[in-house]
C-alpha positions as protocol buffer text, in pm:
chain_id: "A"
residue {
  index: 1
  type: UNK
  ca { x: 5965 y: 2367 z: -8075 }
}
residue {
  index: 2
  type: UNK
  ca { x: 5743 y: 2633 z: -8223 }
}
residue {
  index: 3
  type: UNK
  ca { x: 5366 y: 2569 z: -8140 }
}
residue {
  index: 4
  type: UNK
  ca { x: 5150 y: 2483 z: -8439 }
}
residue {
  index: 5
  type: UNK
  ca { x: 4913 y: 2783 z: -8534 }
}
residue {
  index: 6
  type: UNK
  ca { x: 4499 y: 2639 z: -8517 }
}
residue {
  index: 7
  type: UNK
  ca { x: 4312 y: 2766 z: -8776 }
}
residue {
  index: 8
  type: UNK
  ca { x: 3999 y: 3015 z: -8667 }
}
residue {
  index: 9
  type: UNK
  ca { x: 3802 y: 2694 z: -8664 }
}
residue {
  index: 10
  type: UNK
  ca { x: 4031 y: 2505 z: -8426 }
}
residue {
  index: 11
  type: UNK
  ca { x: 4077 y: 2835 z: -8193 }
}
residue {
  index: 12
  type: UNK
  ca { x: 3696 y: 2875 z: -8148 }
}
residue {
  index: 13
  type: UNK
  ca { x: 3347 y: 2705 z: -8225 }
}
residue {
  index: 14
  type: UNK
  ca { x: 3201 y: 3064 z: -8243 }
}
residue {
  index: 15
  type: UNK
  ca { x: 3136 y: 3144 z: -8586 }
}
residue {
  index: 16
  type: UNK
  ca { x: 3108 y: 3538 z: -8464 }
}
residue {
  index: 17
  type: UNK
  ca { x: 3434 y: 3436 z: -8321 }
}
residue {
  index: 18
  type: UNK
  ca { x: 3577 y: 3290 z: -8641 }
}
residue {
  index: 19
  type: UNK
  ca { x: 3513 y: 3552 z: -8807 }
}
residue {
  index: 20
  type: UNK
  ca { x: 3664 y: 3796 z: -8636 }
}
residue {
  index: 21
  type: UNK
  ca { x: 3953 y: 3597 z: -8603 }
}
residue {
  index: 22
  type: UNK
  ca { x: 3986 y: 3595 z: -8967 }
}
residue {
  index: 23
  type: UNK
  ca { x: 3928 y: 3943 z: -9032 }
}
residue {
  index: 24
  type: UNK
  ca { x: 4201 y: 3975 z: -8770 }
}
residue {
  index: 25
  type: UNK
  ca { x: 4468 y: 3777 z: -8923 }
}
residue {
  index: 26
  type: UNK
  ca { x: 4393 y: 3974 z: -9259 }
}
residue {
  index: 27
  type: UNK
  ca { x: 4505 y: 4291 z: -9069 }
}
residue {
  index: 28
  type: UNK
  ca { x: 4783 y: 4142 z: -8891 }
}
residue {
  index: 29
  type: UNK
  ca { x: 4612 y: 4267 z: -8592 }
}
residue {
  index: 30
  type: UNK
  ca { x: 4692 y: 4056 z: -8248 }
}
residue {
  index: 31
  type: UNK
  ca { x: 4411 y: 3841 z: -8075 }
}
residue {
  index: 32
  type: UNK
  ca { x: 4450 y: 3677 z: -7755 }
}
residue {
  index: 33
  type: UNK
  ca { x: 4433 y: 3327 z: -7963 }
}
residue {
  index: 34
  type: UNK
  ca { x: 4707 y: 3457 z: -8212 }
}
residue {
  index: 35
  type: UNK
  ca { x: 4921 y: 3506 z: -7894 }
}
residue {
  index: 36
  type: UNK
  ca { x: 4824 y: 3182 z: -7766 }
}
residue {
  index: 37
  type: UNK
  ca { x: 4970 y: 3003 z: -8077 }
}
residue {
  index: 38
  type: UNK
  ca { x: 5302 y: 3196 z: -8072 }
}
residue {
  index: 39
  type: UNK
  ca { x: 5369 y: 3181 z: -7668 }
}
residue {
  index: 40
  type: UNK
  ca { x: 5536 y: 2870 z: -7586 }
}
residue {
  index: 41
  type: UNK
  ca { x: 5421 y: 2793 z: -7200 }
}
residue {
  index: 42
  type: UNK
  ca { x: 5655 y: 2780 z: -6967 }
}
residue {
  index: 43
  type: UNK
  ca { x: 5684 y: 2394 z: -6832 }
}
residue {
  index: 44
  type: UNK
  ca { x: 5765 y: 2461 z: -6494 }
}
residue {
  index: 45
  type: UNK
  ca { x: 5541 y: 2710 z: -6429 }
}
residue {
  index: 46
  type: UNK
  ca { x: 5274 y: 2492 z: -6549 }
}
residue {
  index: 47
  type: UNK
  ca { x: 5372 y: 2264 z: -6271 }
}
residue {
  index: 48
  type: UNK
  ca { x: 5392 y: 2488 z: -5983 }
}
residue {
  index: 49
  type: UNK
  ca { x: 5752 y: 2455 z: -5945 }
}
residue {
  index: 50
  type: UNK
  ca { x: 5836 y: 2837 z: -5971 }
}
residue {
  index: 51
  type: UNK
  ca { x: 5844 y: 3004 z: -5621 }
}
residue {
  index: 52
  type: UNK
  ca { x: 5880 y: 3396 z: -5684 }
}
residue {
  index: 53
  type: UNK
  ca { x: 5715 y: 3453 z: -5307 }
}
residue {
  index: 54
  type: UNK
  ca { x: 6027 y: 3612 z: -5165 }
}
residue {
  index: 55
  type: UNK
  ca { x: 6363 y: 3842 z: -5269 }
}
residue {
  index: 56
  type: UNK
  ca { x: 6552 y: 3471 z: -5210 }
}
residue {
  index: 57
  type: UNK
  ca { x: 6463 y: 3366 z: -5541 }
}
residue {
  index: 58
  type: UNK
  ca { x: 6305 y: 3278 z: -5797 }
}
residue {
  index: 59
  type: UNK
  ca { x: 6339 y: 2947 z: -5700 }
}
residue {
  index: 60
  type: UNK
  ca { x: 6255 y: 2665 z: -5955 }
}
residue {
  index: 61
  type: UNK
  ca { x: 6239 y: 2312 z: -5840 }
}
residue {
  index: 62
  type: UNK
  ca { x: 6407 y: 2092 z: -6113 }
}
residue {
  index: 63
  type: UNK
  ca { x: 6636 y: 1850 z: -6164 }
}
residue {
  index: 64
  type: UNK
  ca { x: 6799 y: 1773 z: -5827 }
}
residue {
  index: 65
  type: UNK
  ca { x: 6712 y: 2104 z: -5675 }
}
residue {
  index: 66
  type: UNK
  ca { x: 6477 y: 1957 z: -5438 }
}
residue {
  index: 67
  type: UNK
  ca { x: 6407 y: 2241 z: -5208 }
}
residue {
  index: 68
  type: UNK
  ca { x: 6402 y: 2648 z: -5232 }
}
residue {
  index: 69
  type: UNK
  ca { x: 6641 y: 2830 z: -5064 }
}
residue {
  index: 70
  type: UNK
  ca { x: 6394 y: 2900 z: -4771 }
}
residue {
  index: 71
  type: UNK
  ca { x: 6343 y: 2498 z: -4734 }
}
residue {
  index: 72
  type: UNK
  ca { x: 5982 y: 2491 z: -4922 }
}
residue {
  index: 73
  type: UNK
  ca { x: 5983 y: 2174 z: -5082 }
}
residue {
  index: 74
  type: UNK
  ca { x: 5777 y: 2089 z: -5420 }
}
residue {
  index: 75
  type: UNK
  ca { x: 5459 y: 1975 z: -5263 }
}
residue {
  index: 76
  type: UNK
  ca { x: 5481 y: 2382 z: -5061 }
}
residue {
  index: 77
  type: UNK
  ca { x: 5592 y: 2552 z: -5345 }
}
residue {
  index: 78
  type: UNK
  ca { x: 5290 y: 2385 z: -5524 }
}
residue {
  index: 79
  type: UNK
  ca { x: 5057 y: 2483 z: -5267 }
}
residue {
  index: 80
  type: UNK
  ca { x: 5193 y: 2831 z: -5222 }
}
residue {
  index: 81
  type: UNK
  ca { x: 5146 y: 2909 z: -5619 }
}
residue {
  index: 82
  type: UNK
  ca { x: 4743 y: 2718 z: -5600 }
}
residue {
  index: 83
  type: UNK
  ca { x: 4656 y: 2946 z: -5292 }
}
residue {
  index: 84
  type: UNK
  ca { x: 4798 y: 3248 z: -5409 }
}
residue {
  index: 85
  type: UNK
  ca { x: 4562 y: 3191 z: -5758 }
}
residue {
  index: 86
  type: UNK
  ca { x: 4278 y: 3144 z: -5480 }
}
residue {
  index: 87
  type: UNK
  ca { x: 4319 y: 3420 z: -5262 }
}
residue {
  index: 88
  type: UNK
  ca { x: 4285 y: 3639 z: -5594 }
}
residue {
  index: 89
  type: UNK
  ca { x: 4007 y: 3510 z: -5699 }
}
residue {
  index: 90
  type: UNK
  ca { x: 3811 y: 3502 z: -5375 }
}
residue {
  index: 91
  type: UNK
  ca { x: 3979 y: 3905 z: -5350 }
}
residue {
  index: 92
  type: UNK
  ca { x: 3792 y: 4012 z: -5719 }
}
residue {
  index: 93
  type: UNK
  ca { x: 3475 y: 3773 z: -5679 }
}
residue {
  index: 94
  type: UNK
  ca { x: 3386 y: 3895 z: -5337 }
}
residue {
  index: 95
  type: UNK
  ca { x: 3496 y: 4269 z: -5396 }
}
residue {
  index: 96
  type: UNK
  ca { x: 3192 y: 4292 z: -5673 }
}
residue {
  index: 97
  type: UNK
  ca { x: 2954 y: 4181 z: -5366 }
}
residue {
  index: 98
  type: UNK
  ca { x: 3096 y: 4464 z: -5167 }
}
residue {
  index: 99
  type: UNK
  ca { x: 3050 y: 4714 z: -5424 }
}
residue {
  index: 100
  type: UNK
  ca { x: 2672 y: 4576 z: -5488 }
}
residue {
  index: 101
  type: UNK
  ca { x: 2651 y: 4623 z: -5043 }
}
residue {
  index: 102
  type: UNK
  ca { x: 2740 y: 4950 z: -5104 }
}
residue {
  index: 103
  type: UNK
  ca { x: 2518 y: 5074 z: -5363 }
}
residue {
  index: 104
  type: UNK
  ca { x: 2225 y: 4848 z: -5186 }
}
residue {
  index: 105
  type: UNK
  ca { x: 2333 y: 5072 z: -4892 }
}
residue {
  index: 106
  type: UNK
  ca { x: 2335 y: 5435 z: -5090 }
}
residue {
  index: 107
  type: UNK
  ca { x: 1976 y: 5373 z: -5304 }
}
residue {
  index: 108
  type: UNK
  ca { x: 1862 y: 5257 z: -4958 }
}
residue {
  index: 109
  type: UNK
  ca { x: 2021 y: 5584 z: -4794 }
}
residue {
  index: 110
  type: UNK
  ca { x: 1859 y: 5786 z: -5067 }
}
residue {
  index: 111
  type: UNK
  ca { x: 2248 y: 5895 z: -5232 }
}
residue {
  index: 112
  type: UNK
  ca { x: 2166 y: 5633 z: -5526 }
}
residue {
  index: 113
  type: UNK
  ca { x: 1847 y: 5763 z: -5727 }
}
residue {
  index: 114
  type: UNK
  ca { x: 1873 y: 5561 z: -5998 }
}
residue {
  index: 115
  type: UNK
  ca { x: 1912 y: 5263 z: -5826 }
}
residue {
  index: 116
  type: UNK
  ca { x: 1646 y: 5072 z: -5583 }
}
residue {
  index: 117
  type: UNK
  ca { x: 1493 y: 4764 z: -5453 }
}
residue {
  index: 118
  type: UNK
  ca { x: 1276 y: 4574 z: -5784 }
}
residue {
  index: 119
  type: UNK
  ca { x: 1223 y: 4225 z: -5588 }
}
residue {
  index: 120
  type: UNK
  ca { x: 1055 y: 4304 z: -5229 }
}
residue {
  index: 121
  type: UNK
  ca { x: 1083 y: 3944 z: -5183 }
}
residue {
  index: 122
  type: UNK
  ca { x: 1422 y: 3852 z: -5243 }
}
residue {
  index: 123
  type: UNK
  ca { x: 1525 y: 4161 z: -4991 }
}
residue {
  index: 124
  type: UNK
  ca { x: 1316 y: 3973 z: -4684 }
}
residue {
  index: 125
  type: UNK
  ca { x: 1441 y: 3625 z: -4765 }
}
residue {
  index: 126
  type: UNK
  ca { x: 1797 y: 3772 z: -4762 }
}
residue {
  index: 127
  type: UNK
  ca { x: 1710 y: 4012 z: -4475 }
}
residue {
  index: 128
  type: UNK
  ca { x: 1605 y: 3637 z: -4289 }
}
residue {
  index: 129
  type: UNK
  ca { x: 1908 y: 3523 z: -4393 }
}
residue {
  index: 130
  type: UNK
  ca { x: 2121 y: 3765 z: -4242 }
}
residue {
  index: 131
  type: UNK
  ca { x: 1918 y: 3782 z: -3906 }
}
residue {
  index: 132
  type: UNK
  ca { x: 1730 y: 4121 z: -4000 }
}
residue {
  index: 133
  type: UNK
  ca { x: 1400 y: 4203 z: -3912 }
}
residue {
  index: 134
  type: UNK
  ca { x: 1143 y: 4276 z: -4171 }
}
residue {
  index: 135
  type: UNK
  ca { x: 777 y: 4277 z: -3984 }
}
residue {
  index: 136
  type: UNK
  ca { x: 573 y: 4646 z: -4031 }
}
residue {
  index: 137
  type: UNK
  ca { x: 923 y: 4773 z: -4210 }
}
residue {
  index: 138
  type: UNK
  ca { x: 969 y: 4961 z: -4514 }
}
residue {
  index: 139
  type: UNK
  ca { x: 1226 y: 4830 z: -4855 }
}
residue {
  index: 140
  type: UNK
  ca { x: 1460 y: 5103 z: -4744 }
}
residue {
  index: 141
  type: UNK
  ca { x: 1465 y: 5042 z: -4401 }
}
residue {
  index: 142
  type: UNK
  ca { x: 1552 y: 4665 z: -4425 }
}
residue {
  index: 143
  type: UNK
  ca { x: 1756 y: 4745 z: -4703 }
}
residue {
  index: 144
  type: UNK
  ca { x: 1996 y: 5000 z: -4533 }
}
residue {
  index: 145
  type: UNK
  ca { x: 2049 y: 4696 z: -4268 }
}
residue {
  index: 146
  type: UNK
  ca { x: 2063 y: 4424 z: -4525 }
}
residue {
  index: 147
  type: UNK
  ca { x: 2362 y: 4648 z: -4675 }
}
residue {
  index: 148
  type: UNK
  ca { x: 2520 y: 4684 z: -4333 }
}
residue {
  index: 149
  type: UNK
  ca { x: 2497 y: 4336 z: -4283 }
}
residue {
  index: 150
  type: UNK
  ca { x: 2679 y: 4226 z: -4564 }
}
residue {
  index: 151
  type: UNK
  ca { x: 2943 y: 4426 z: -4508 }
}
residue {
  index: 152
  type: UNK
  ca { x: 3024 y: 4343 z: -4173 }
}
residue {
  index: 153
  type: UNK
  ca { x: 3033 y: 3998 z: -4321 }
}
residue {
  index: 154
  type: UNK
  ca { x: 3394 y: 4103 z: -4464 }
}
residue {
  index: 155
  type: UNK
  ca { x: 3543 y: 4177 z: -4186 }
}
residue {
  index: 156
  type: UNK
  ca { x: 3362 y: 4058 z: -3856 }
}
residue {
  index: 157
  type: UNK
  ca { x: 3579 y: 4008 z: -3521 }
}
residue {
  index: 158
  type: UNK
  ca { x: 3444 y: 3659 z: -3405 }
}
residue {
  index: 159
  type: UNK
  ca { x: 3198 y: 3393 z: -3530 }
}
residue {
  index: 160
  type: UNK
  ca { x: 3135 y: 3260 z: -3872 }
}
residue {
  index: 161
  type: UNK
  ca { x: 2985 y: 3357 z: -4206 }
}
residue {
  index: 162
  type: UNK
  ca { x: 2612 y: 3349 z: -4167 }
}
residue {
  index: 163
  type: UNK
  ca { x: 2526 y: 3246 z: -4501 }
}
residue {
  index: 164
  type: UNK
  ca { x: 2744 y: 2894 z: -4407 }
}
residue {
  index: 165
  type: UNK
  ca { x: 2367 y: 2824 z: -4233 }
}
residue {
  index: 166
  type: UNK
  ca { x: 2217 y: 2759 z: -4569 }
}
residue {
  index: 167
  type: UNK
  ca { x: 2434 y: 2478 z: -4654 }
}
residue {
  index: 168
  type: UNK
  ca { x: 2303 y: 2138 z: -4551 }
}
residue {
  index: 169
  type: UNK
  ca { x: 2350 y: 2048 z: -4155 }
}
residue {
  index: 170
  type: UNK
  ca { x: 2587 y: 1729 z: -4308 }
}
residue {
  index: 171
  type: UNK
  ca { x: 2791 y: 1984 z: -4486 }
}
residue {
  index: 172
  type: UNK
  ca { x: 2807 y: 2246 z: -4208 }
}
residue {
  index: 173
  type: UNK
  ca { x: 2893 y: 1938 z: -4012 }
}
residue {
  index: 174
  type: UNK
  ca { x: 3210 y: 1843 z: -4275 }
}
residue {
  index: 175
  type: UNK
  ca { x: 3360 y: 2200 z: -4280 }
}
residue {
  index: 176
  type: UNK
  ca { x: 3309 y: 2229 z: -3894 }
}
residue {
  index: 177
  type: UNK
  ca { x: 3542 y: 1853 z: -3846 }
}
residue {
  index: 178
  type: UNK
  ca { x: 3782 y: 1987 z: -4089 }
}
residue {
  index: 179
  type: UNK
  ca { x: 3857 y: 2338 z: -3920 }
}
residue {
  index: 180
  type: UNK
  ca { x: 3755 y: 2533 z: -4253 }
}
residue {
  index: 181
  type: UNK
  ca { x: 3456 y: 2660 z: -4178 }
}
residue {
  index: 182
  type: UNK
  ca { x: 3489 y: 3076 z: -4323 }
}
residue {
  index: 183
  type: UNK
  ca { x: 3500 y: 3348 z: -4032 }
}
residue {
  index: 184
  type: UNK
  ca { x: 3532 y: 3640 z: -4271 }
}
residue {
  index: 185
  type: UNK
  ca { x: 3604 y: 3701 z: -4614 }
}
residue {
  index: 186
  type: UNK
  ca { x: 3918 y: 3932 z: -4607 }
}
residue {
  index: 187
  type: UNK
  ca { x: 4023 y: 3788 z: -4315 }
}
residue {
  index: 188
  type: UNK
  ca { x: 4075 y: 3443 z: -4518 }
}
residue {
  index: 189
  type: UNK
  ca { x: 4227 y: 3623 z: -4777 }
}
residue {
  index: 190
  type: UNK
  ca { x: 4480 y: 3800 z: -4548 }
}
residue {
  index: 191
  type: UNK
  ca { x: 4522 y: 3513 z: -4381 }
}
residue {
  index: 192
  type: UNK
  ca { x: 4606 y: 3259 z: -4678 }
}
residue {
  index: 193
  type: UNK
  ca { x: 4857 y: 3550 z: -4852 }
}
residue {
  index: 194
  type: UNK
  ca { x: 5048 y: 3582 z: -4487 }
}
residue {
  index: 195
  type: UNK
  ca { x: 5074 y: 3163 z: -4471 }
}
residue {
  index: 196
  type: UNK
  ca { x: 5258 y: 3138 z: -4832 }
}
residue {
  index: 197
  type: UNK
  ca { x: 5477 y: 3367 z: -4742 }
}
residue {
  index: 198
  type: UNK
  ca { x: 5819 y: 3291 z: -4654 }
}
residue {
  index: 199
  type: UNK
  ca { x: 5900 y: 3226 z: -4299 }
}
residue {
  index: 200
  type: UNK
  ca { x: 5538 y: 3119 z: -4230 }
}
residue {
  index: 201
  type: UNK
  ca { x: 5395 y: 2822 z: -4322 }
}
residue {
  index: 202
  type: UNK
  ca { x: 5584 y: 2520 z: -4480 }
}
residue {
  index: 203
  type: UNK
  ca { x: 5352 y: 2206 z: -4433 }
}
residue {
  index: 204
  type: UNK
  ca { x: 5158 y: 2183 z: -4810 }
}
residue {
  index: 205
  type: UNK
  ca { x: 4845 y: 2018 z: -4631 }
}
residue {
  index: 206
  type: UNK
  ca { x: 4799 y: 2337 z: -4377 }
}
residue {
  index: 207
  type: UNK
  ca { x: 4789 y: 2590 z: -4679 }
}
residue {
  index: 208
  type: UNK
  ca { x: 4578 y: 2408 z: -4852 }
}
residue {
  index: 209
  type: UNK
  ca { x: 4326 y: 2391 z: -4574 }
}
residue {
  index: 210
  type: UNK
  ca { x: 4345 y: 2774 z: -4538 }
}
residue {
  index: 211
  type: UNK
  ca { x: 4263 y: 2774 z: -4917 }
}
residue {
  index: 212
  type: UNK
  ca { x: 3985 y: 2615 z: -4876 }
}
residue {
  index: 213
  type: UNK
  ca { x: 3898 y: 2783 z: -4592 }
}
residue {
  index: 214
  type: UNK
  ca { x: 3938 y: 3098 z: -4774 }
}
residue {
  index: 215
  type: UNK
  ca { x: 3750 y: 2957 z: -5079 }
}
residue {
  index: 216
  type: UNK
  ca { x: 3424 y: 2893 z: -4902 }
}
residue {
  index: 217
  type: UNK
  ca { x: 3443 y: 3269 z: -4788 }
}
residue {
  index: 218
  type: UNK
  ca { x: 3359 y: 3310 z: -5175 }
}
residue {
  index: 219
  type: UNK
  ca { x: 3141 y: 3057 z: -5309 }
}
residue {
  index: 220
  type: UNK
  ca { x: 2961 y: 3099 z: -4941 }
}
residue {
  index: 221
  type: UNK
  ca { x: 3023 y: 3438 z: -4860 }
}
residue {
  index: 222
  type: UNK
  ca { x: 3139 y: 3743 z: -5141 }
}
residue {
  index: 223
  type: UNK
  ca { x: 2989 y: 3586 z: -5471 }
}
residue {
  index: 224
  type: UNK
  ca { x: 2643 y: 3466 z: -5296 }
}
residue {
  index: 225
  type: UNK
  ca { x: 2556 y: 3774 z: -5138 }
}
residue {
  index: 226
  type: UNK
  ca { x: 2646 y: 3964 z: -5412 }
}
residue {
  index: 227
  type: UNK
  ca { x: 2400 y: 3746 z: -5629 }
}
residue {
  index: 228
  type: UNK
  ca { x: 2125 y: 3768 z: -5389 }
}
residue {
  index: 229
  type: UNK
  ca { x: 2221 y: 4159 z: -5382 }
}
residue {
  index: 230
  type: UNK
  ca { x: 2206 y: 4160 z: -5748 }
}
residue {
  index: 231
  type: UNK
  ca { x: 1857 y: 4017 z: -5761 }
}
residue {
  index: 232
  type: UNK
  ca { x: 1737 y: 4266 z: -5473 }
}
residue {
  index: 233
  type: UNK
  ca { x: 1887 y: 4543 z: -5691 }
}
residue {
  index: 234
  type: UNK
  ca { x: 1788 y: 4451 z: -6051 }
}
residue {
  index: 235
  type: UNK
  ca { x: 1556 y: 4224 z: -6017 }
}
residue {
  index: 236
  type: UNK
  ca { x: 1571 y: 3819 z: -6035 }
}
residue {
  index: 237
  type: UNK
  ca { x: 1685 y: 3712 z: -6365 }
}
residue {
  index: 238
  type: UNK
  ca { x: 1393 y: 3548 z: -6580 }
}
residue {
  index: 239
  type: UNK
  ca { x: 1437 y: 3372 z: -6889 }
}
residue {
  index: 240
  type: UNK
  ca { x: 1416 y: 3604 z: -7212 }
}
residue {
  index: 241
  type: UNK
  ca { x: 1436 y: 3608 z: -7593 }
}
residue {
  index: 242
  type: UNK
  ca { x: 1697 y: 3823 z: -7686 }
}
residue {
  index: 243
  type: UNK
  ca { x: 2012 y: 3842 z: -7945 }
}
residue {
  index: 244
  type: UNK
  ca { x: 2383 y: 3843 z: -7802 }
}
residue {
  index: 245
  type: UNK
  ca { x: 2795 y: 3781 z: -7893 }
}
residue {
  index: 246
  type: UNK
  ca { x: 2947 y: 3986 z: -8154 }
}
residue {
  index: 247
  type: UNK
  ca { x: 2694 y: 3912 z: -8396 }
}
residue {
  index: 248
  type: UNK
  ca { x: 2495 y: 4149 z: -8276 }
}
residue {
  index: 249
  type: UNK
  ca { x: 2722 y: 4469 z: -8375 }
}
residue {
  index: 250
  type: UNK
  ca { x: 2635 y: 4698 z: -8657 }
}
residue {
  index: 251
  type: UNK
  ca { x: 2797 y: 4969 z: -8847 }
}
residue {
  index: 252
  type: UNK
  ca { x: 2540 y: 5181 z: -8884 }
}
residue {
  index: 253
  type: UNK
  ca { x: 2453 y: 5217 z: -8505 }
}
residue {
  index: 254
  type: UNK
  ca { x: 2640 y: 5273 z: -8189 }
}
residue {
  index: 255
  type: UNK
  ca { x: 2811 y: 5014 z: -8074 }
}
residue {
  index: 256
  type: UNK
  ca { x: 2881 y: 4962 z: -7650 }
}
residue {
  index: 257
  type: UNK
  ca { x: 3004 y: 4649 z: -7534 }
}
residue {
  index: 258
  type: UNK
  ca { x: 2973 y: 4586 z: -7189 }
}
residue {
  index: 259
  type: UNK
  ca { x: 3083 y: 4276 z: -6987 }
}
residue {
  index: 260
  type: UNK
  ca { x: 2944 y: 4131 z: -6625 }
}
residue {
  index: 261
  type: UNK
  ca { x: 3251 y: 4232 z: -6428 }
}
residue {
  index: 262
  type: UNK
  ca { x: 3061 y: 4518 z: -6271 }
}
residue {
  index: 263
  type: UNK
  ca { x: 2718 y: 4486 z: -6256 }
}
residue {
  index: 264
  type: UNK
  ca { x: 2617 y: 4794 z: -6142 }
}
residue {
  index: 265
  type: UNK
  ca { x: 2743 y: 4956 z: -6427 }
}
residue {
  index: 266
  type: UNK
  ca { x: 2644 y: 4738 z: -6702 }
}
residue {
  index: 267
  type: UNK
  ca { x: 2280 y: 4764 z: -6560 }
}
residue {
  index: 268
  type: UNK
  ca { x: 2296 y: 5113 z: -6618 }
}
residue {
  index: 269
  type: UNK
  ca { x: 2413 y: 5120 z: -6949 }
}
C-alpha cells in the first residue's frame, strides 16, 4: 500500500522548511521528505531480522525460518544489526575528536597559524584531566601534550580511558561490575565489528555488552574530548543573539552553508 504523501506542514514545523518544501514540489525537484513519502520501509529490516554480515546470506528471519544459515538466531541477528549501527557511530563521532587532536597538536607545533589556544583555562582543566602538567608552562607546550594525549587515548595498549575518572565513583563502580568499562576507542570499535561477524560471537547478551562497551568509548572518550578540544581551540561557546536556518539566505549576497560535521572547517569559514 502506497504511503500517504504529508503536506509541507505535516513533513516539517519549520516554516523556512515549508517553504522550501513547497517551492520544491513546484519544480518537481526531490527532497529527502518527498522520498520519504514515496519509499515504502522495508518491515523486516525495521525489525532487525535482515542479517547481510556474511557471503551465506542475506538471511531474513521470518516465518518459520528461525535461524540464519550460520545458526544466529533472531535475538543475534538483532544484536548484530544494533551494534553494527553503534560501532559507526562511535567510528564518525570520535574521528571528529581526532581530527580536532590533530590540529590542537599542529597550531601547538606551530604548522597551524590560523589556529590556536582562545580559552587558557579550559586547556589546564583538560591538561588535569589527562594527567599533564601545567605549573611555569607555556599554552603551546601543554597543548602539544594535551594533543598527544588524546590521541593515545585511541589506541592505548593497557588500562582504561582516562576521562571514565570524571564520571561519578557509583558509576565508575557500575561499568567496572559489568565488564564495560572503555579501554580504547578503536579498539572497541574493532572489537564490536570482529564479534558480529560470522563465526565469532553468537550469544545476543555478549554483543550487546561490547556495544556498550564500545559506546562509552564515545560519549566518554571521542565526542568529549573533542568538545573540550573544541572549546580549547575556539573558544567556550557563550550564549549570543544571532539569525540562523534557511531564512537567513539572500539573493543578492553570497550564500555558504556550512554544517557542524567538521568543526575545524566551519570555524574557518
Amino acid at each position: 500500500m502506497a504511503k500517504k504523501k504529508r503536506t509541507p506542514q505535516e513533513a516539517s514545523q519549520d516554516q523556512a522548511c515549508t517553504g522550501l518544501i513547497e517551492s520544491a514540489g513546484e519544480m518537481a525537484v526531490g527532497t529527502c521528505f518527498s522520498r520519504a513519502d514515496e519509499i515504502i520501509p522495508c518491515n523486516i529490516g525495521a525489525q532487525g531480522l535482515c542479517c547481510r554480515n556474511c557471503a551465506m546470506g542475506p538471511c531474513r528471519l521470518v516465518g518459520n525460518t528461525e535461524v540464519g544459515v550460520c545458526g544466529a538466531t533472531a535475538a543475534t541477528v538483532v544484536a548484530r544489526n544494533f551494534a553494527r549501527s553503534v560501532a559507526v557511530g562511535v567510528a564518525a563521532h570520535s574521528d571528529h575528536g581526532r581530527d580536532l587532536a590533530y590540529t590542537l597538536l599542529a597550531a601547538a607545533d606551530g604548522h597551524a597559524p590560523d589556529y590556536g589556544v582562545r580559552d587558557p583555562f579550559k586547556l589546564r582543566q583538560v591538561a588535569g584531566y589527562l594527567g599533564v602538567k601545567t605549573v611555569d608552562r607555556p599554552d603551546e607546550d601543554i597543548a602539544h601534550d594535551v594533543a598527544r594525549a588524546v590521541l593515545a587515548e585511541y589506541g592505548k595498549i593497557e588500562g582504561e580511558l582516562l576521562y571514565l575518572k570524571r564520571a561519578p565513583a557509583k558509576r565508575q563502580q557500575i561499568w567496572q561490575d559489568l565488564g564495560i568499562a572503555t579501554r580504547s576507542i578503536d579498539r572497541e570499535v574493532v572489537e564490536l565489528l570482529h564479534r558480529t561477524h560470522v563465526g565469532n560471537d553468537q550469544e545476543a547478551e555478549h554483543i550487546l555488552d561490547q556495544t556498550m562497551r564500545c559506546a562509552l568509548g564515545d560519549g566518554w572518550g571521542g565526542s568529549m574530548m573533542g568538545t573540550d578540544l573544541s572549546d580549547i581551540l575556539f573558544g567556550t561557546p557563550a550564549p549570543v543573539v544571532s539569525e540562523a536556518n534557511l531564512g537567513v539566505l539572500r539573493d543578492d549576497m553570497v550564500n555558504i552553508i556550512i554544517h557542524g560535521h567538521e568543526p575545524t572547517l566551519s570555524e574557518m569559514i
